[in-house]
N, C-alpha and C positions, 0 to 999 in steps of 0.2 A: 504494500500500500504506500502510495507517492504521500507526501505534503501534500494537504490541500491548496489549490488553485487559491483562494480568500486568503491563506496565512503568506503565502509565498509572495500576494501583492504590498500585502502592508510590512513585512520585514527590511530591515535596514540594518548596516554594521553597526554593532556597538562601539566601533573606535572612532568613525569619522559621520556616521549616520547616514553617508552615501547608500546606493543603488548595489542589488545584489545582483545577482548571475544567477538563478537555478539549475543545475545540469541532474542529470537523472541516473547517470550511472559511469560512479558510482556517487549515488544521493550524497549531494550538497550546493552550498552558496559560495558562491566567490563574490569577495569585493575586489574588485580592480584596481580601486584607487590605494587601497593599504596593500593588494599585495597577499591576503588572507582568504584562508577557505576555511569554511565553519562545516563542518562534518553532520551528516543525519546519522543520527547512532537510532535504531526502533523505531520510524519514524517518526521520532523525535528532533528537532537541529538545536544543536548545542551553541549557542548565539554568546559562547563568552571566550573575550578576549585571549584569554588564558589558555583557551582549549583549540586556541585558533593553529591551523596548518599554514607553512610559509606556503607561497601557493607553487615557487621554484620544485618544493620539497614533493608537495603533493603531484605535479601531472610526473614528476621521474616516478613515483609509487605507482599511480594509478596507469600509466600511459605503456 
């Protein structure tokens, strides 16, 4: 089960409150302007800074 369509509109980064990215697989948000991927863990997305992936770090894992 994806993120709903209504949550994925109104989310924004916790660091700069910029425009996210949704990509589907593997579930999460990218903000472009930090650089950050916020991970869907259970379709769940885990929107804190702390838990953020560098996003360099993330497409070498995920790609």
């Amino acid at each position: 089960m994806a993120v709903p369509q209504e949550l994925r509109e109104i989310l924004v980064c916790p660091q700069c409150k910029g425009d996210l990215e949704y990509v589907e697989e593997p579930e999460a948000f990218i903000c472009r302007a930090c650089e950050l991927v916020y991970p869907v863990k259970d379709d769940i997305p885990i929107m804190l800074v702390e838990e953020a992936i560098p996003l360099e770090q993330w497409q070498k894992s995920s790609g």
